[in-house]
Backbone as JSON Lines, residues from 0, in Angstrom:
{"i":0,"aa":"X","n":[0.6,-17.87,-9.92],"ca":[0.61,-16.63,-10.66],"c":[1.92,-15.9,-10.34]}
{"i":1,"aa":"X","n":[2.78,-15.51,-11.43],"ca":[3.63,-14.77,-10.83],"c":[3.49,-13.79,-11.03]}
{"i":2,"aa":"X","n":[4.67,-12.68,-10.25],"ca":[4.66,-11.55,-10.01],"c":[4.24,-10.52,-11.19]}
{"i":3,"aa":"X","n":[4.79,-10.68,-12.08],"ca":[4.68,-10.01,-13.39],"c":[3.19,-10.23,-13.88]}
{"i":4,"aa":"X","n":[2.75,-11.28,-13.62],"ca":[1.1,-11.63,-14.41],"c":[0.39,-10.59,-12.84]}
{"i":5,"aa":"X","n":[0.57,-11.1,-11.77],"ca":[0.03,-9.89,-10.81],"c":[0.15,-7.92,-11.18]}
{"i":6,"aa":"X","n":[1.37,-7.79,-11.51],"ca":[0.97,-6.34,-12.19],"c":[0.44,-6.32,-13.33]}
{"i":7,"aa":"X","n":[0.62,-7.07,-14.24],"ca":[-0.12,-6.65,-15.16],"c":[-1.73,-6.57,-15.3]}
{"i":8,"aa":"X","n":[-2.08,-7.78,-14.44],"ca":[-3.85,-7.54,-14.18],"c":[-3.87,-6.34,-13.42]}
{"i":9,"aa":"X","n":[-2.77,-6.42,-12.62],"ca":[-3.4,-4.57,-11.24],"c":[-3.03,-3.64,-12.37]}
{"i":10,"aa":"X","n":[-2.17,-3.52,-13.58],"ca":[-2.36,-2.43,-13.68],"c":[-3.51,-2.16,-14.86]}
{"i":11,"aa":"X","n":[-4.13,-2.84,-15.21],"ca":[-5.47,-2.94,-15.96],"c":[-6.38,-2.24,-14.73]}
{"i":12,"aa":"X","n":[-6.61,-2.63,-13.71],"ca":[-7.28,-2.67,-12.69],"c":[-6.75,-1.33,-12.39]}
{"i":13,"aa":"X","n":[-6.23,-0.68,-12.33],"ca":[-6.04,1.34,-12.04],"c":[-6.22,1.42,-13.15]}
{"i":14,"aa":"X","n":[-5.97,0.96,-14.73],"ca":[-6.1,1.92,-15.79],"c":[-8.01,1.93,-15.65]}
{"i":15,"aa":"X","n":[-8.48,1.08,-15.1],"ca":[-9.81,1.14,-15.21],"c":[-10.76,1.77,-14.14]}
{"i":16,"aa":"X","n":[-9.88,2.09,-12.88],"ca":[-10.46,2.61,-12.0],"c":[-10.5,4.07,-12.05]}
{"i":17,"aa":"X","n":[-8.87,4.51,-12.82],"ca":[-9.03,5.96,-12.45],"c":[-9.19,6.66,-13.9]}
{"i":18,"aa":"X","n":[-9.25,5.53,-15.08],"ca":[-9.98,5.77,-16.51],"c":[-8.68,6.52,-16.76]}
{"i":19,"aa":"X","n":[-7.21,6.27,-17.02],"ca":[-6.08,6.38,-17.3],"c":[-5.04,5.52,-18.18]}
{"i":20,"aa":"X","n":[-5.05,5.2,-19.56],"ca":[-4.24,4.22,-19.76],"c":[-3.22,3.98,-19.78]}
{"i":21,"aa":"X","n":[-2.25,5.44,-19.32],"ca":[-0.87,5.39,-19.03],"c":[-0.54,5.43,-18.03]}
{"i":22,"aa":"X","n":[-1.17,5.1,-16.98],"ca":[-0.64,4.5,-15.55],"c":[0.16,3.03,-15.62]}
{"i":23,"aa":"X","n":[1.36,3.66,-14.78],"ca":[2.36,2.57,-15.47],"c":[3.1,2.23,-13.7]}
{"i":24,"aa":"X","n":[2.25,0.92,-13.08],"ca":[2.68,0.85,-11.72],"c":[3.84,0.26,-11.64]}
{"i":25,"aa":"X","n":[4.93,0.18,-10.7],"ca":[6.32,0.58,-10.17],"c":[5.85,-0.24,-8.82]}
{"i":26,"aa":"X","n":[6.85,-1.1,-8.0],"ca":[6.88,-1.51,-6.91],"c":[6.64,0.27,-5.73]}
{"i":27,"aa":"X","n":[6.97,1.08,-5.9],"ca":[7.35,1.69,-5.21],"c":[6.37,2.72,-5.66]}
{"i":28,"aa":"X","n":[5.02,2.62,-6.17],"ca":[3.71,3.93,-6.77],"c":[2.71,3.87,-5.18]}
{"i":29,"aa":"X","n":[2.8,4.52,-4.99],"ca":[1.88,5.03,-3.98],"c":[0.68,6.2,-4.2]}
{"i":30,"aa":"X","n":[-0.34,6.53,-3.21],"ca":[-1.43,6.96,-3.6],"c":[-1.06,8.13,-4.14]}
{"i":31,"aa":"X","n":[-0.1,9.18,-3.6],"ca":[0.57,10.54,-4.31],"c":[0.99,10.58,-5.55]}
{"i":32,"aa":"X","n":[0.99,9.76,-5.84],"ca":[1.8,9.28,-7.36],"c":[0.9,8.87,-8.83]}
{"i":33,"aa":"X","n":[-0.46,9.03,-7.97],"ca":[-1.68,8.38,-9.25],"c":[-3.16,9.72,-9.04]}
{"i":34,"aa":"X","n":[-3.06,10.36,-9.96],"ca":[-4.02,11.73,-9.4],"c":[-5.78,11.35,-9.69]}
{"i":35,"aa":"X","n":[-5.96,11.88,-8.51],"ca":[-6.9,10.83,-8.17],"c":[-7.43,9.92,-7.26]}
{"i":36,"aa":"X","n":[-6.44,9.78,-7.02],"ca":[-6.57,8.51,-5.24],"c":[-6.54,9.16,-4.05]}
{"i":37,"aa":"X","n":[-8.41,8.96,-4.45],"ca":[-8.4,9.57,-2.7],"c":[-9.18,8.47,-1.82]}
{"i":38,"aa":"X","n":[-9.77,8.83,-1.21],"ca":[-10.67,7.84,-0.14],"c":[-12.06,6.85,-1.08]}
{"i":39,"aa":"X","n":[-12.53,7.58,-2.28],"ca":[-13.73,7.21,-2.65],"c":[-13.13,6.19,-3.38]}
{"i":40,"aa":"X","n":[-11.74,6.36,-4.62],"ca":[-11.13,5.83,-5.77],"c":[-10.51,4.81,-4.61]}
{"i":41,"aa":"X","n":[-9.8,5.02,-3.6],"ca":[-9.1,3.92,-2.95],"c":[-10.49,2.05,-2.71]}
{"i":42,"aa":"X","n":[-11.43,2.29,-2.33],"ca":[-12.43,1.6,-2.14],"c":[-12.58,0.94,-3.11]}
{"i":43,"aa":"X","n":[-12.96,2.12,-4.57],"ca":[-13.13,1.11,-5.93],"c":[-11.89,0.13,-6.34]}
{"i":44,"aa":"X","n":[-10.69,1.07,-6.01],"ca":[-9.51,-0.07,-6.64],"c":[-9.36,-1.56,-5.48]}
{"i":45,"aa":"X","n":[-9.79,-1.13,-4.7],"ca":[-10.33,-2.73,-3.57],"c":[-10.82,-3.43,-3.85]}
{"i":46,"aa":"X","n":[-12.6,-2.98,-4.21],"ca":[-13.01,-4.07,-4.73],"c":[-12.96,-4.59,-6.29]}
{"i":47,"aa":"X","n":[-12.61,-3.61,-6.98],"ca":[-12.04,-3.77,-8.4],"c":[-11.09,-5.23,-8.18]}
{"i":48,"aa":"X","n":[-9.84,-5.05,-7.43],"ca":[-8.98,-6.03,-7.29],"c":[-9.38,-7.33,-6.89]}
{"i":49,"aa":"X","n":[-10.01,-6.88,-5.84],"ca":[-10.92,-8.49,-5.62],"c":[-11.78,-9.06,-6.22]}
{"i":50,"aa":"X","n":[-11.97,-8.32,-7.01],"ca":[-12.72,-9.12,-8.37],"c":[-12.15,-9.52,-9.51]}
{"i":51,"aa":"X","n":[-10.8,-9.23,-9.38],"ca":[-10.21,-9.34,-10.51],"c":[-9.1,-10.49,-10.34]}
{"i":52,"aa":"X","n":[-9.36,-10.49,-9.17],"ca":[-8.1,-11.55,-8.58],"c":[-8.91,-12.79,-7.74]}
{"i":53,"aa":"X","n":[-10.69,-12.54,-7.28],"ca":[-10.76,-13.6,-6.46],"c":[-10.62,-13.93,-5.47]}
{"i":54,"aa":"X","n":[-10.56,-12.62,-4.73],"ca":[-9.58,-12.66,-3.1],"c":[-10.89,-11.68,-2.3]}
{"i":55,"aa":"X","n":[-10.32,-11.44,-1.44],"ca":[-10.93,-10.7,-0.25],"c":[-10.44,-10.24,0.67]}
{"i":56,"aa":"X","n":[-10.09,-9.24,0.49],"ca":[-8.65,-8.6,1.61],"c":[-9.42,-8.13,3.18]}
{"i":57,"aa":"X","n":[-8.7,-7.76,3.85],"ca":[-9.23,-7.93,5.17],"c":[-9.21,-6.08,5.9]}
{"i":58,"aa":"X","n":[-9.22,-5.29,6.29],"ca":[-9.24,-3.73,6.69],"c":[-7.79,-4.06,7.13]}
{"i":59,"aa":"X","n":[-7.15,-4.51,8.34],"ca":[-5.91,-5.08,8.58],"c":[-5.0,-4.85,7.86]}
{"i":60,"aa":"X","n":[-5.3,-6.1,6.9],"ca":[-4.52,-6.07,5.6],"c":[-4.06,-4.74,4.72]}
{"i":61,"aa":"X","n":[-5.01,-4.47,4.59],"ca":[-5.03,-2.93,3.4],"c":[-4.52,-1.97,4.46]}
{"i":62,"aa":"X","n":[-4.69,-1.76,5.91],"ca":[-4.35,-0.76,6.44],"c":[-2.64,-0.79,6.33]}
{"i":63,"aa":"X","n":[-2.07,-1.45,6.24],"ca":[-0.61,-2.06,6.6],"c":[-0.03,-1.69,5.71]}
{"i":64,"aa":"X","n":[-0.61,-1.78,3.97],"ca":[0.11,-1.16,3.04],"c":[0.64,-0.33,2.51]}
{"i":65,"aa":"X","n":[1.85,0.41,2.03],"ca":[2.38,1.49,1.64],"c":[2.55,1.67,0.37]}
{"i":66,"aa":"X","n":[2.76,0.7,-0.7],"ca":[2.88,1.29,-1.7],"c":[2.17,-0.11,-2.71]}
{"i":67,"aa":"X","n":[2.42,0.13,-3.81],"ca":[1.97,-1.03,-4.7],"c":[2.29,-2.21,-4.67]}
{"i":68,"aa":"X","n":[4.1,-2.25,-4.66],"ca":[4.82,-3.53,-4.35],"c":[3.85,-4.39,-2.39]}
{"i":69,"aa":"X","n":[3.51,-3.67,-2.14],"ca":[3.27,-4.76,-1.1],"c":[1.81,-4.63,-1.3]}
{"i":70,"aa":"X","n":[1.34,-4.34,-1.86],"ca":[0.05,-4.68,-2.7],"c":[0.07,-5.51,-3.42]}
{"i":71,"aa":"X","n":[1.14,-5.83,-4.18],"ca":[1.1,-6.85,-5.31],"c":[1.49,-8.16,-4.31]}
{"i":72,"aa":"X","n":[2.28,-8.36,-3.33],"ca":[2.83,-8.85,-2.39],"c":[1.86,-9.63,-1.74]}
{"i":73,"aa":"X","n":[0.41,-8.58,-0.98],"ca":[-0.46,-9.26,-0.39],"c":[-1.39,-10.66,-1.52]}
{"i":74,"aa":"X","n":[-1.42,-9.74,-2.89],"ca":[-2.36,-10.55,-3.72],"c":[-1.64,-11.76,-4.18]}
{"i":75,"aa":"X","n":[-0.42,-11.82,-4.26],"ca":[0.51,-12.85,-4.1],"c":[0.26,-14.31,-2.8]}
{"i":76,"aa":"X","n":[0.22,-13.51,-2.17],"ca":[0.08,-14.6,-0.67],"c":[-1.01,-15.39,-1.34]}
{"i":77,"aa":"X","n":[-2.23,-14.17,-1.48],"ca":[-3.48,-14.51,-0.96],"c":[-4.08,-15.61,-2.44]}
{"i":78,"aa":"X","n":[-2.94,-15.54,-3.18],"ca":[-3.35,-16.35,-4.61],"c":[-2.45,-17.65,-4.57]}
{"i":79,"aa":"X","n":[-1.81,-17.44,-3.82],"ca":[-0.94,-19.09,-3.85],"c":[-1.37,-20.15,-3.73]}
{"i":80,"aa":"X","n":[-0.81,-21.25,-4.75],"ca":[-1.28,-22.29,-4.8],"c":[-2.69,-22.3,-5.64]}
{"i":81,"aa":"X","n":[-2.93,-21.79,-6.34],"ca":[-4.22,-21.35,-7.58],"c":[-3.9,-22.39,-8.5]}
């Protein structure tokens, strides 16, 4: 999967979490940047993603992240070789 097919499913995956269709993710969108993302919306776009991708991220994992690009980054790893 490349990078580009990875945002485009994540950004289906926020237009559906935070019910927004002009959320338009950027390597560099972080939670300040999407109104809305707080602790409850952060959870849904988790498991939203892992359902959408097939994966299962780890607390570790997600704690480590800063912005989208290494979000798209982790789902990258974690899809290689598909």
């Amino acid at each position: 999967m490349t990078e580009a097919e990875i945002y485009a499913r994540l950004t289906q995956v926020f237009r559906d979490v935070f019910d927004d269709d002009a959320i338009v993710l950027q390597s560099d969108t972080m939670a300040d940047d999407v109104a809305g993302w707080d602790s409850q919306a952060h959870v849904n776009l988790v498991v939203a993603a892992e359902m959408q991708f097939g994966i299962r991220f780890r607390t570790a994992e997600l704690e480590s992240l800063h912005n989208v690009g290494e979000f798209v980054q982790l789902i990258a790893q974690k899809t290689a070789g598909r």
